[in-house]
C-alpha positions in Angstrom: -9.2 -6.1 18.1 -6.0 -4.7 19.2 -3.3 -4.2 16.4 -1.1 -6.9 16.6 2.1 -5.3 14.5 1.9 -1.9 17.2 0.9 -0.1 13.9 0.1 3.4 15.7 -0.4 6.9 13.2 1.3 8.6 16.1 4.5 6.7 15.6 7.1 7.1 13.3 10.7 6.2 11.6 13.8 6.9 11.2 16.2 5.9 9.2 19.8 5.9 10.2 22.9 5.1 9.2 25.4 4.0 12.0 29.0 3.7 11.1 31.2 0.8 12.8 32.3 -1.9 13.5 28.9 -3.9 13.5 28.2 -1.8 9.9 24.4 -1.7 10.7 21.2 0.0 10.2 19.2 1.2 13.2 15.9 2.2 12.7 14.3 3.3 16.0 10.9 4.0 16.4 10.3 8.2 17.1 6.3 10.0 17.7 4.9 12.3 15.1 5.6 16.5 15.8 2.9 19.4 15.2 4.0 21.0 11.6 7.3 22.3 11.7 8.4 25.0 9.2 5.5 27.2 9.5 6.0 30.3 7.2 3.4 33.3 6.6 3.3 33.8 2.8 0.3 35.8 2.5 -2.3 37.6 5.2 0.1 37.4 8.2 -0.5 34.4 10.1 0.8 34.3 13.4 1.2 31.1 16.4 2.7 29.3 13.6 5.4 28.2 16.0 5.8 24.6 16.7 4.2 22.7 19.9 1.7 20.3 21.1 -1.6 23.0 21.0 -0.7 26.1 18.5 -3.9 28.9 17.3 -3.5 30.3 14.5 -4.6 33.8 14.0 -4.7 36.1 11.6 -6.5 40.0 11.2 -6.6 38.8 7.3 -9.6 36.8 5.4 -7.5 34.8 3.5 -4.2 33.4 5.0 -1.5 31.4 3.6 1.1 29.2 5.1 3.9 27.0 4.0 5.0 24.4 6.0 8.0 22.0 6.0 5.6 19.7 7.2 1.9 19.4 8.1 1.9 16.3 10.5 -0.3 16.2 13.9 0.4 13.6 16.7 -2.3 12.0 18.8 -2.8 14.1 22.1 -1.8 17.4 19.5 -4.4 20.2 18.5 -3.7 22.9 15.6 -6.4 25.6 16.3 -7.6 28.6 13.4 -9.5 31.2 13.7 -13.0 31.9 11.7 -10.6 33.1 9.0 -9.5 31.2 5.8 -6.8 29.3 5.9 -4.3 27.8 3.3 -2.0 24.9 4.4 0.9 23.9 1.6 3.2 21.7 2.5 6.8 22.3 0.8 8.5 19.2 2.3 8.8 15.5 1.4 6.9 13.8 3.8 3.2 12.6 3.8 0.9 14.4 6.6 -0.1 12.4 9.1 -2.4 13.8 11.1 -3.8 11.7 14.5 -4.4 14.6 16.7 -7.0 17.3 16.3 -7.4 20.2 13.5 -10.3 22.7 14.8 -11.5 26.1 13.6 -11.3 28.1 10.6 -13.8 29.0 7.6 -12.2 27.0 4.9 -9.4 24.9 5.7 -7.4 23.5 2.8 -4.7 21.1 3.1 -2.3 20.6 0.1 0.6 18.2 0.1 1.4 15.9 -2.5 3.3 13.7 -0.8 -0.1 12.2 0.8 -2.3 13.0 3.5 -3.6 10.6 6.0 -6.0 11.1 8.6 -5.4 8.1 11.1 -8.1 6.5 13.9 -7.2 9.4 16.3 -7.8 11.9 13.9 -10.6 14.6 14.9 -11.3 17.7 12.6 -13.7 20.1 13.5 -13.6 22.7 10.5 -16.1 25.0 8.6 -15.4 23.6 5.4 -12.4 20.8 4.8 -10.2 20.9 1.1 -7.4 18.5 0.9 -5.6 18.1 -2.4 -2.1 16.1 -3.9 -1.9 18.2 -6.3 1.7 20.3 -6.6 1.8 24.0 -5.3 2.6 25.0 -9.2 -0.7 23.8 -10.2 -2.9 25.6 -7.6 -4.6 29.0 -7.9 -3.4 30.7 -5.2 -4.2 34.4 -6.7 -7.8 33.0 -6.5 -7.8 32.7 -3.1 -5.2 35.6 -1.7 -8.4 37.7 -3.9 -11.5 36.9 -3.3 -11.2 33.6 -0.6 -12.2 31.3 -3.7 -10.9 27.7 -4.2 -7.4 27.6 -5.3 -7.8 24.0 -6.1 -7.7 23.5 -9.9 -9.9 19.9 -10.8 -7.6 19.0 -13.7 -4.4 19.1 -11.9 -2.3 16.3 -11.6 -2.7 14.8 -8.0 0.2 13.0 -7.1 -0.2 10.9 -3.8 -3.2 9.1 -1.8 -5.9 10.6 0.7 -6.8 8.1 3.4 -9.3 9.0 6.0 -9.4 6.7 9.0 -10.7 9.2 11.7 -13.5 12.1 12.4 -14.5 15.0 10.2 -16.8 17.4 11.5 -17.8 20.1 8.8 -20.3 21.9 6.6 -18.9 19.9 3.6 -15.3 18.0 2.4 -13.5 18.0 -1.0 -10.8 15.8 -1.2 -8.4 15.3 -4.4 -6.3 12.4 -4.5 -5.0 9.9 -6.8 -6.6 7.4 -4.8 -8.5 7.8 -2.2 -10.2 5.6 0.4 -12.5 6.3 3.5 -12.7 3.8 6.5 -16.3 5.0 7.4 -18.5 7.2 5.8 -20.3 7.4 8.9 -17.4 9.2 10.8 -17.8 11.9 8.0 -21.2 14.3 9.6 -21.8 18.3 9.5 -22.8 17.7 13.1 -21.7 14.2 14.9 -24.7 12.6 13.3 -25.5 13.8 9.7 -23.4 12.5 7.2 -21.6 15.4 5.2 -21.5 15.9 1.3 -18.4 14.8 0.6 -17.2 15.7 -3.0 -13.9 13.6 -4.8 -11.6 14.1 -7.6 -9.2 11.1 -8.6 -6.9 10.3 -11.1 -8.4 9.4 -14.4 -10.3 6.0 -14.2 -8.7 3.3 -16.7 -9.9 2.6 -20.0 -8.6 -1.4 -20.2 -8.8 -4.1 -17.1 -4.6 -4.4 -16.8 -5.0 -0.5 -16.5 -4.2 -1.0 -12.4 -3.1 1.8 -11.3 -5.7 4.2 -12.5 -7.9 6.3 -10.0 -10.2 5.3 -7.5 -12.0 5.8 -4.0 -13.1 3.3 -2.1 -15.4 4.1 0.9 -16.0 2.0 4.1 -19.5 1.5 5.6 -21.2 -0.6 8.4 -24.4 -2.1 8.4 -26.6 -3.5 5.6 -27.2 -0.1 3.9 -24.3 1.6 1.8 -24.2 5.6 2.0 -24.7 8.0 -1.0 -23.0 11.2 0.4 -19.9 11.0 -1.7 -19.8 12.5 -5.5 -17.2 12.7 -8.2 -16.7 16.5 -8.7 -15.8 16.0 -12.5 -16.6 13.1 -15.1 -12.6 11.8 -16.0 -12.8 11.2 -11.7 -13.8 7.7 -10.7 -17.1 7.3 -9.1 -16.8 6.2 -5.6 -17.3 2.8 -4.8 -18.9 1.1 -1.3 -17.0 -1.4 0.7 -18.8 -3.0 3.4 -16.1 -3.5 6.6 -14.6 -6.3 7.8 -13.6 -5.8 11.1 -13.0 -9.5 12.5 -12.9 -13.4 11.9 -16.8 -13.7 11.7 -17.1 -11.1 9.5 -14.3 -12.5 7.0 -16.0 -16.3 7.1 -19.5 -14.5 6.7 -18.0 -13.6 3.3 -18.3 -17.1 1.9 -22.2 -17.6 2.9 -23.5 -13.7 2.2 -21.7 -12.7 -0.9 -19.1 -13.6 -2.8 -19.2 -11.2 -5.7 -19.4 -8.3 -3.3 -17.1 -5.1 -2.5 -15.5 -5.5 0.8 -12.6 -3.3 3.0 -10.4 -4.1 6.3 -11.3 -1.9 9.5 -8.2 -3.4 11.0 -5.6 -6.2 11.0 -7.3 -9.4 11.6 -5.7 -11.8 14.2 -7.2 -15.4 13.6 -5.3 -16.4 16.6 -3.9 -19.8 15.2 -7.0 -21.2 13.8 -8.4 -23.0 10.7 -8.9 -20.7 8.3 -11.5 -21.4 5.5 -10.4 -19.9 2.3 -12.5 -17.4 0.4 -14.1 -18.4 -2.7 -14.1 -22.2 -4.6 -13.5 -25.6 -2.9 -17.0 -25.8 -1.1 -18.0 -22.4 -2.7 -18.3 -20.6 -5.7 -15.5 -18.3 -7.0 -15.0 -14.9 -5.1 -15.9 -12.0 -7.7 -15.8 -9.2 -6.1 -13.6 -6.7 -4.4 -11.4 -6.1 -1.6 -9.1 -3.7 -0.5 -7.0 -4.3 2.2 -6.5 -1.1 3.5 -3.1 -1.6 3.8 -4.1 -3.7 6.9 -3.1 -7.7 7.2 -4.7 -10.9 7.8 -2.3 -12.9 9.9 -1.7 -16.1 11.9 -3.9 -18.6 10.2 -3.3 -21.9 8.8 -4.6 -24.2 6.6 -3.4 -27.3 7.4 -6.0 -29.3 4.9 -5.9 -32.7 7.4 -9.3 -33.7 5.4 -6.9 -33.5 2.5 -10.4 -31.6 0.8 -9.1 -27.9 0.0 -8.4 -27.9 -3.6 -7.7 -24.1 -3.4 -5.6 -23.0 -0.8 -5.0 -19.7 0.2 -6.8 -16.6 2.2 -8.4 -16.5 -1.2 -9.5 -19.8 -2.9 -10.5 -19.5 -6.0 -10.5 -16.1 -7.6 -12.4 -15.4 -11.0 -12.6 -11.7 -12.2 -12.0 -10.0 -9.0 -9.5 -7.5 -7.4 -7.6 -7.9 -4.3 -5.3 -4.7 -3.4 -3.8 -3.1 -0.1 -3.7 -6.3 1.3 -0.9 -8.5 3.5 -0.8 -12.2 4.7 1.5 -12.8 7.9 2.4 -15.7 10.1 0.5 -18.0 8.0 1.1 -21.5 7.2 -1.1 -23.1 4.2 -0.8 -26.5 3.1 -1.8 -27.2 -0.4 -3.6 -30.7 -1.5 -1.2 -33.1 -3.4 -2.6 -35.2 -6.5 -4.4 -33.6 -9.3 -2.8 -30.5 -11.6 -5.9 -28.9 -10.7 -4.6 -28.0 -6.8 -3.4 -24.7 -5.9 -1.3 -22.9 -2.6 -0.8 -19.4 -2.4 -0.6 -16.8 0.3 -3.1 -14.8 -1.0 -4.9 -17.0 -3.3 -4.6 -20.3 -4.8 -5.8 -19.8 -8.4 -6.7 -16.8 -10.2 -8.5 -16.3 -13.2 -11.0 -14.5 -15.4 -9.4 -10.7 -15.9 -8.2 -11.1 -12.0 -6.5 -8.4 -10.3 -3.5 -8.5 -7.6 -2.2 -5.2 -6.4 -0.3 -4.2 -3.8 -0.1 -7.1 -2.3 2.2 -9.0 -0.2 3.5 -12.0 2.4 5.7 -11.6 5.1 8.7 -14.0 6.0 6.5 -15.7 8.6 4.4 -16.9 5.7 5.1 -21.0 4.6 3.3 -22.2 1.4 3.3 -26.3 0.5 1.9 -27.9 -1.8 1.7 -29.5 -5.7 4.8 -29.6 -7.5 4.6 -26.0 -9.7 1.1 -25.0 -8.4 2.4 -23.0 -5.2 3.8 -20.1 -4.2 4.5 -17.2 -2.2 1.0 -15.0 -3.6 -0.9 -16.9 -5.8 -0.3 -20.7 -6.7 -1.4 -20.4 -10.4 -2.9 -17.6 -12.5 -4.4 -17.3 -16.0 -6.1 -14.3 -17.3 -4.6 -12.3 -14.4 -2.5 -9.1 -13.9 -0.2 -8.5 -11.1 1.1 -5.2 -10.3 3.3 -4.2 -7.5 3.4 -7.4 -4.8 5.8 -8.8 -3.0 7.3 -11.7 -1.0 9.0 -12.9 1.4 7.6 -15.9 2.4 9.4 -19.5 2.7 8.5 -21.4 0.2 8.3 -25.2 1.4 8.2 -28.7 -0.2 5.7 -30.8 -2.6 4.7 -34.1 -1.2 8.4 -35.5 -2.5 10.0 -33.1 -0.4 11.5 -30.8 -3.2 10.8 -27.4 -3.1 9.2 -26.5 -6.9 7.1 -24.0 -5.7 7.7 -19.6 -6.8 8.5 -17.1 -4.5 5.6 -15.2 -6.1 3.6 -18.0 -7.7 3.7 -21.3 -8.8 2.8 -22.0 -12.6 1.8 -18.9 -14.7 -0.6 -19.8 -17.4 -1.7 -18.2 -20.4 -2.5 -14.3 -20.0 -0.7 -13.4 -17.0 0.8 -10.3 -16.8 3.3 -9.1 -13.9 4.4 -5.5 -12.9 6.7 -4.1 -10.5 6.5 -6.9 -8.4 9.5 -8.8 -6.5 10.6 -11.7 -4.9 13.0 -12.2 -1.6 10.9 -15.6 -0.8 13.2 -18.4 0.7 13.3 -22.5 -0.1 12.5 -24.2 3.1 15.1 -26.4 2.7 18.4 -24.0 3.1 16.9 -20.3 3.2 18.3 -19.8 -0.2 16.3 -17.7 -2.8 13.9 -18.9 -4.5 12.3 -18.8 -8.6 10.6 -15.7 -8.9 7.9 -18.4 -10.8 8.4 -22.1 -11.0 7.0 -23.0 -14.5 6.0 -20.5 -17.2 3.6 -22.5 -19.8 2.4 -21.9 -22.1 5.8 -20.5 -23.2 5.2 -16.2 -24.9 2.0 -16.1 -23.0 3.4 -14.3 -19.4 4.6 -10.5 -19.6 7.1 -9.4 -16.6 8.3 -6.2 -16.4 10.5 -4.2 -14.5 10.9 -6.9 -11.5 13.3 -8.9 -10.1 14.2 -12.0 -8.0 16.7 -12.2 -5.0 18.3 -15.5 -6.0 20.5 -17.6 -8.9 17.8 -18.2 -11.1 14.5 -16.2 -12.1 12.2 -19.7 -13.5 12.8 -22.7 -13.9 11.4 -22.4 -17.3 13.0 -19.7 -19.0 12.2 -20.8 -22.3 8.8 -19.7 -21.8 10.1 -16.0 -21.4 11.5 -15.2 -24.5 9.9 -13.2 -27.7 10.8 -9.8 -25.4 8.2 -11.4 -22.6 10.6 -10.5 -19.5 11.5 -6.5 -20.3 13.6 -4.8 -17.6 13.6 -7.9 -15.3 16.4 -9.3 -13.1 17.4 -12.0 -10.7 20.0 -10.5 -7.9 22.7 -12.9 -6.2 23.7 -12.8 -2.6 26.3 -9.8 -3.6 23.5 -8.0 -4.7 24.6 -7.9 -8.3 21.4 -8.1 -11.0 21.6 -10.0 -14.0 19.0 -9.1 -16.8 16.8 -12.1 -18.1 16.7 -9.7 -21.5 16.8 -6.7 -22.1 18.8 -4.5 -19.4 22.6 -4.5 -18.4 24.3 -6.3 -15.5 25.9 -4.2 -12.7 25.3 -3.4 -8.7 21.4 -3.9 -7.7 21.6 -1.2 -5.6 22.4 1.6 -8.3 19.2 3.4 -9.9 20.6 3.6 -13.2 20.8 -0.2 -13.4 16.8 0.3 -13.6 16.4 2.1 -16.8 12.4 1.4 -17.7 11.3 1.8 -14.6 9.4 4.4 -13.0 12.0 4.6 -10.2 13.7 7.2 -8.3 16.5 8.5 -5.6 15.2 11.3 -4.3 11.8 10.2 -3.1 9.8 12.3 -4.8 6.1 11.7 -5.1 4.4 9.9 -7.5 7.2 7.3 -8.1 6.6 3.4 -8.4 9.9 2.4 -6.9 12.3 4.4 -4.4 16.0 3.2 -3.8 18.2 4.6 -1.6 21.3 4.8 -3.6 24.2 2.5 -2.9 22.4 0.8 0.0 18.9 -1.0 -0.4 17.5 -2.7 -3.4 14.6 -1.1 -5.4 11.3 -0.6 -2.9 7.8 -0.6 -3.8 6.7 3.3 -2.8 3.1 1.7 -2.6 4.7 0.5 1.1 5.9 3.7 1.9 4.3 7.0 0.6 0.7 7.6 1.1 -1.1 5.0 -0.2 -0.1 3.3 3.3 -1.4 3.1 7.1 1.6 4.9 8.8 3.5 2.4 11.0 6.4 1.5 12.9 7.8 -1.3 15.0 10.4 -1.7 17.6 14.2 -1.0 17.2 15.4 -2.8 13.7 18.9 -3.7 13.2 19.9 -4.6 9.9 23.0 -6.1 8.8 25.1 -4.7 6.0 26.3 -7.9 5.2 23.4 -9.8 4.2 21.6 -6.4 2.8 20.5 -7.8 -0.3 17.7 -9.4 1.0 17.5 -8.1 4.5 16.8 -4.3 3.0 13.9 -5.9 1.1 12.4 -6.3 4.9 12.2 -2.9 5.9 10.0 -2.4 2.8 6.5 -2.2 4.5 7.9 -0.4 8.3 9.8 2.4 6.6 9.0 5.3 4.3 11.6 7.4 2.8 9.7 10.6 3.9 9.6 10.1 7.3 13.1 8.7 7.3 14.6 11.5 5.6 12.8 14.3 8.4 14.5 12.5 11.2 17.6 12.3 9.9 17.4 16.0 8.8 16.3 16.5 12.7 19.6 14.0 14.3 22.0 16.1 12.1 
């Protein structure tokens, strides 16, 4: 199925600032280079100079380079000799690589700003090594001596390895904080026989709100899941199989096959307009299982419920214990059923519950929930027993069945043991485009944790009585001037100013490993989970954003553009 949002690894952003009268942002859509910056530190590389097909030689064993950044376009080849080779990239943006890597002994690839290997991808190496870890922390006497690993297991790894392409070679080590595989299949010593594969992650978590911990997912096809992957030490998480789910027959086969099973995107899903059947509850039981996104989307859908028969209505249904990450909803429109206290409308899912788990997440302004008076909303349309960590939306939320909007920009009624993080609203009312409560109805009241979020509108819930005892820490609502007003703790001030975010695992400079990323004086806080490597690289056409209306506006840019790739271009236009 053809991508649908143009999302190509060979494209990329920029991000800059035009000065005049119009006072707007133009981010036009500019191709990946070969690495740029190429700098022999050790052994004497040479062809390190930029173009479309550079060799790489060297009369040493063991070669290292430096490089401002390590990204490959489609139609691109980087070529080694037999020699070793170690690549460290010193800039701030992820390596995407869509073109071809072939050669060398042992190739190692260290950047912890991310490295993604996109659908074009084809490496052709003796051995592959790529790593997040930070040049401090690697071993690079051990390999300038003897040629052995300069990777060190224990060291923190700071971004995401995502491998969507093909790797030829003899075997693959791969440490990332997270890490996920399309298709083990595309991962052979010769074309056909699959390769060891060994991983290192972050530490796994301990607790079930413990989100954010390692993992690595890894796609398969077919009935059979692989066992070529391995943890390479015990505090790594084991990896886990996802069966793919590459169109609408395979996401409505989910229903009838197995609910409680583990389950990736091989692509945005198109469903062309149609009926969709949500997953889990109404006709079926509960969806238990897993599914990550892949940073892909599910889009143009509805559920229009005519048969007035979907008690649950969402993508997702009804949700008990399971975990939904990577994962957007677009040009949807889902009608939620009137009546009972019992229905539920959400973009993602209706109703969550049983230690459920919603992360990095999100709906896009072409999303329009309906439904039951404080049971709908943007993601989810009620929750108990679930945590939330970094979502979005931007969704419009529309009207109950009396034609008021009481519906939440990120859900409708949060119940007893829901716990939200990082997470923000820019969701609209239907009724006159204004912002929006975060959540409609918090009850009971000092059972629901927020912290460090906010809400683009006047008021945060319409229920802020259930929010007190310290239960909203570091969270604010931000008018149409883009001031932020603290529901607690927190002081009032400009919403585009980092230091307003004191708490928060935020930064200006875009360095890895951050939460959120703001660009100082000019957007609100953005989710880095959108924008570093944890995402598919992609771009659209020409955007033109108007200073005026910024406040929400900036929030839109939040899945096209990454700081990284912004900040190269710009570097490049000056």
């Amino acid at each position: 199925m053809k991508n649908n949002r143009t999302r190509k690894v060979s494209q990329r952003v920029c991000y800059a600032l035009i000065a005049g009268a119009a006072g707007a942002f133009l981010i036009p859509q500019v191709a990946f280079a070969a690495p740029t910056g190429g700098e022999a530190v050790f052994g004497g590389a040479t062809g390190l100079t930029t173009s479309s097909d550079m060799n790489i030689t060297s009369t040493s064993p063991n070669n290292v380079i430096t490089w401002k950044d390590y990204s490959i376009a489609q139609g691109e080849r980087v070529r080694y000799d037999t020699n070793n080779y170690l690549n460290i990239v010193t800039g701030a943006n992820t390596s995407n690589i869509d073109g071809k890597i072939e050669g060398g002994n042992h190739v190692y690839i260290v950047n912890p700003n991310g490295v993604i290997f996109g659908k074009n991808a084809e490496v052709k190496v003796g051995h592959l090594h790529v790593s997040t870890q930070e040049r401090a922390t690697l071993n690079e006497a051990n390999f300038t001596g003897s040629g052995a690993s300069p990777l060190v297991n224990t060291a923190a790894l700071k971004s995401d390895v995502v491998n969507m392409g093909k790797i030829t070679a003899t075997t693959v080590e791969v440490h990332g904080a997270h890490i996920r595989f399309l298709n083990a299949a595309d991962v052979t010593t010769n074309g056909t026989a699959l390769a060891p594969v060994t991983i290192y992650t972050a530490s796994v978590a301990s607790t079930v709100d413990e989100v954010d911990r390692g993992y690595a997912h890894i796609g398969y096809e077919g009935t059979t899941a692989p066992s070529n992957f391995t943890r390479g030490n015990t505090t790594s998480a084991n990896p886990e199989y996802y069966k793919l789910v590459s169109n609408q027959t395979d996401l409505g086969n989910i229903n009838t096959t197995n609910l409680a099973g583990n389950y990736m995107l091989a692509q945005d899903i198109d469903l062309g307009g149609a009926e969709h059947t949500p997953i889990g509850g109404n006709a079926y039981g509960a969806f238990t299982g897993k599914f990550d996104g892949n940073f892909f989307r599910i889009q143009n859908f509805k559920i229009s419920n005519n048969a007035n028969n979907i008690n649950s209505a969402g993508l997702f249904g009804e949700v008990s214990g399971g975990r939904i990450e990577n994962l957007g909803v677009a040009k949807a429109t889902i009608h939620g059923k009137d009546g009972s206290s019992s229905h539920y409308a959400g973009g993602i899912a209706g109703h969550t519950a049983g230690n459920t788990i919603l992360k990095n997440v999100y709906a896009t302004n072409d999303v329009r929930v309906d439904g039951r008076q404080e049971r709908y909303g943007g993601i989810v349309g009620a929750t108990t027993y679930t945590v939330i960590d970094s979502a979005y939306s931007k969704a419009v939320i529309g009207t109950d069945s009396g034609g008021n909007v009481q519906g939440g920009g990120i859900m409708g009624l949060s119940d007893s043991h829901t716990v939200i993080r990082n997470t923000y609203s820019a969701a609209t009312r239907s009724t006159d485009g204004k912002g929006v409560y975060f959540v409609h109805t918090v009850d009971p009241d000092d059972e629901t944790d927020i912290l460090n979020s906010y809400a683009v509108g006047d008021d945060f819930t319409s229920t802020p009585t259930g929010l007190t005892s310290g239960k909203a820490i570091n969270t604010y609502t931000i008018d149409s001037d883009g001031m932020a007003t603290p529901l607690a703790t927190g002081t009032a001030g400009s919403g585009k100013d980092s230091a307003r975010y004191s708490g928060w695992d935020i930064n200006n400079t875009g360095a890895p490993g951050a939460k959120w990323r703001i660009y100082e004086g000019r957007t609100l806080p953005l989710l880095t989970a959108f924008m570093n490597g944890r995402v598919t690289p992609s771009a659209r056409s020409a955007w033109t954003i108007n200073t005026a209306s910024s406040t929400r506006t900036a929030c839109s840019s939040q899945i096209l553009h990454r700081h990284r790739t912004i900040m190269r271009m710009c570097r490049r236009a000056r």
